[in-house]
C-alpha positions in Angstrom: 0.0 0.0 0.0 1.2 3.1 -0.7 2.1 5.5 2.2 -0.2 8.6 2.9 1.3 12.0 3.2 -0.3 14.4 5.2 0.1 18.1 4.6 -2.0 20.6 6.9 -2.4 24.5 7.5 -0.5 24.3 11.0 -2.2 27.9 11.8 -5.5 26.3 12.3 -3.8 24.6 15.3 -5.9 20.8 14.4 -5.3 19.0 17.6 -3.1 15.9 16.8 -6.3 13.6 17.9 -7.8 14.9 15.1 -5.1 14.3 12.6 -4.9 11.1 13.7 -9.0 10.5 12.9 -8.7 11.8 9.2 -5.2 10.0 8.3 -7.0 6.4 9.8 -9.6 7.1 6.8 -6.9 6.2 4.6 -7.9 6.4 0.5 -11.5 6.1 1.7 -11.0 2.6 3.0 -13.3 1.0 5.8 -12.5 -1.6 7.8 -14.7 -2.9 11.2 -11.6 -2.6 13.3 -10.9 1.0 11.5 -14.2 1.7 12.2 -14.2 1.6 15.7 -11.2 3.1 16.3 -12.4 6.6 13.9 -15.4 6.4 16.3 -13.2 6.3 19.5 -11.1 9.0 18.2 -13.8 11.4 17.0 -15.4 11.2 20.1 -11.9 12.1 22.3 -11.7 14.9 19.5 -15.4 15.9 20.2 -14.8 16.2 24.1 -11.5 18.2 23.7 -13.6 20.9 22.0 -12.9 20.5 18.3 -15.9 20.5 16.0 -15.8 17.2 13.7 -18.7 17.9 12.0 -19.0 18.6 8.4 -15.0 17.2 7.6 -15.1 15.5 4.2 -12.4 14.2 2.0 -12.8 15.2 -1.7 -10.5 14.0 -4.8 -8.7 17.2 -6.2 -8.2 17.7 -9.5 -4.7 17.4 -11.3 -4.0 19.3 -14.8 -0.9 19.2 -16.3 2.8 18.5 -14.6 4.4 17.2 -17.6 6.2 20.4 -18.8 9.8 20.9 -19.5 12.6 23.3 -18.8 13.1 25.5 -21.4 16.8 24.8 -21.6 16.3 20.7 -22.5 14.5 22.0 -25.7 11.3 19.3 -24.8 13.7 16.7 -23.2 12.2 15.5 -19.7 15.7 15.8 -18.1 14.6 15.5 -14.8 13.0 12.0 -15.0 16.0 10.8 -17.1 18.6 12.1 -14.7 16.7 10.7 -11.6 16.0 7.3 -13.4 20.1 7.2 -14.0 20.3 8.1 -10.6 22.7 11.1 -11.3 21.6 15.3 -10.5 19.5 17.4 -13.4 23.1 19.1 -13.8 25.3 16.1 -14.0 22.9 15.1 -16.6 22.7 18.1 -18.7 26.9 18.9 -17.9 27.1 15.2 -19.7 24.7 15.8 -22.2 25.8 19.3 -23.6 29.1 16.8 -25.3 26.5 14.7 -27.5 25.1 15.9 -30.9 21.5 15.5 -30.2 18.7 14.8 -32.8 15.3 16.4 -32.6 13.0 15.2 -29.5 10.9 12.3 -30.3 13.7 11.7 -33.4 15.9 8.8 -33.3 19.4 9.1 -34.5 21.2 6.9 -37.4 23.4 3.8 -35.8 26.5 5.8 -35.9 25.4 8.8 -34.2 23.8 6.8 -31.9 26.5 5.2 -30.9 28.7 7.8 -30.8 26.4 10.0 -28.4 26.2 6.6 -25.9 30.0 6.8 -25.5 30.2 9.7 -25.2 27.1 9.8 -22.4 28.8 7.1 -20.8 32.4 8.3 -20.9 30.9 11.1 -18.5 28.1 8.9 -16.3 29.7 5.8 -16.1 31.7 7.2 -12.8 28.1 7.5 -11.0 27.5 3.9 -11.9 25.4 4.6 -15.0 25.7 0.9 -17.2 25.0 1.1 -21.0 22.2 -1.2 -20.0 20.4 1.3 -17.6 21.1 4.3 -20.2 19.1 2.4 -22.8 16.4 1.5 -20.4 16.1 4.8 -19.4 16.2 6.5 -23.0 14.2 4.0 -24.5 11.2 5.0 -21.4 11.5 8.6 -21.7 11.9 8.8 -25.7 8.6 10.2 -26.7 7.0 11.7 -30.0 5.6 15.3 -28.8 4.1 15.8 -32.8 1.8 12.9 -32.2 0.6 14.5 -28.9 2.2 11.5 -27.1 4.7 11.4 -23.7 6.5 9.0 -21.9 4.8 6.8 -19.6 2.9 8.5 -16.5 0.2 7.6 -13.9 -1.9 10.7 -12.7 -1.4 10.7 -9.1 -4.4 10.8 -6.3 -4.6 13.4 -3.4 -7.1 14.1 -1.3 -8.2 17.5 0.3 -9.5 17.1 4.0 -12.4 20.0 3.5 -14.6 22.0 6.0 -17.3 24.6 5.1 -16.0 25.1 2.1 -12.4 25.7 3.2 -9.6 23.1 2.7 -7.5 22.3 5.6 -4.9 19.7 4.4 -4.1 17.5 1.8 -3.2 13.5 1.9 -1.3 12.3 -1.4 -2.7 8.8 -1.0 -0.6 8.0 -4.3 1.9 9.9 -6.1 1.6 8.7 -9.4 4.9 8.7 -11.6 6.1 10.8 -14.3 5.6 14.1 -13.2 8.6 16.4 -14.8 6.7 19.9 -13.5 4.2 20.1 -10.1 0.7 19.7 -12.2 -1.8 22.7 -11.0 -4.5 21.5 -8.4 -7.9 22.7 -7.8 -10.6 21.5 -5.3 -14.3 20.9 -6.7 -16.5 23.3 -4.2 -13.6 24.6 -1.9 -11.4 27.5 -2.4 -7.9 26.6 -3.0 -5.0 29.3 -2.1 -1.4 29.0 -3.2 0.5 25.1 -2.9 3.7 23.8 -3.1 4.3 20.9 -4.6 7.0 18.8 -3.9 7.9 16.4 -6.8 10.5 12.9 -6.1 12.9 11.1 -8.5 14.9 7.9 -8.3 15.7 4.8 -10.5 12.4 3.5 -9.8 10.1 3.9 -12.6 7.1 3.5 -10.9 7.7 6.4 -8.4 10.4 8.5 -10.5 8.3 11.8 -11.2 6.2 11.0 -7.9 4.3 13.5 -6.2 5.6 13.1 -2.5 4.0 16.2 -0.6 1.2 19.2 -1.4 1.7 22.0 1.1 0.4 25.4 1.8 2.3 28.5 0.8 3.5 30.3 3.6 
């Protein structure tokens, strides 16, 4: 199962009971022992003087995340340097030596293999194999004139509202293949300024993950 990350406005001073009640909902599971253990919980919140009432969890809605930085001309450099397990800038200090094709291009057998040697002349020291380049470029090789990317899952966070207002957010999965923080939005509840905090690694299935929504301080 993946782990829930719980984000909240710490102004609001939510007692910790309280956080505890809405992070035992989980992803809007329900269980009889879970169950009774929300009940026991809500009423200790009740008696300490928090009102309970009216908390819902609704899905919020994700556009976008899969820009690019302008300098990578379309390249998703971030989810190719965290799947190689090497920094943005070791990546891009590495890649300014190749002679690059157009994005979503392939290059002829010579250039190809020229711009892998060259690639791994400068990554190989951070443990980067020609086997895991090709992996990697093979997953994150896309064709932006058919409208296509590379391989994604939209991730699925939930906003812990109250008369309208939203008081935290629990990413109950973080997708993968984010290469920008998508813009969020909260059916019936007014949503102020987030930070989103995006996480990479050589794991496919959570390179690109959203780990963490927070409010703007």
């Amino acid at each position: 199962m993946t782990p829930i990350v719980f984000s909240h406005r710490y102004s609001l001073g939510l007692p910790s009971l309280v956080l505890a009640m809405i992070s035992l909902t989980g992803a809007l599971e329900t269980s009889a022992a879970a169950s009774n253990t929300f009940s026991a919980v809500n009423a200790a919140a009740v008696s300490s003087g928090f009102d309970t009432a009216g908390i819902t969890l609704v899905p919020v809605v994700l556009t976008g995340g899969h820009d690019t930085d302008p300098q990578d001309h379309g390249r998703p450099i971030d989810l190719v340097a965290g799947a190689l397990g090497v920094t943005s800038e070791v990546f891009r200090e590495a890649f300014s030596k190749v002679r690059p094709v157009a994005p979503g291009e392939k290059p002829d057998e010579a250039r190809a293999r020229q711009n892998k040697a060259v690639l791994l002349s400068a990554l190989g020291k951070y443990g980067v194999t020609s086997e895991l380049l090709d992996a990697v470029s093979d997953r994150y090789r896309y064709e932006p004139r058919d409208g296509l990317i590379w391989p994604n899952k939209p991730a699925e966070i939930l906003a812990v509202v109250k008369k309208g207002e939203i008081l935290a957010f629990k990413v109950t999965d973080g997708g993968y293949g984010y290469s920008s923080a998508p813009i969020i939005s909260v059916p019936d509840a007014g949503c102020g300024p987030v930070s989103i905090r995006l996480s990479f690694g050589k794991d496919f299935q959570s390179n690109g993950s959203i780990s963490s929504v927070d409010f703007q301080q």
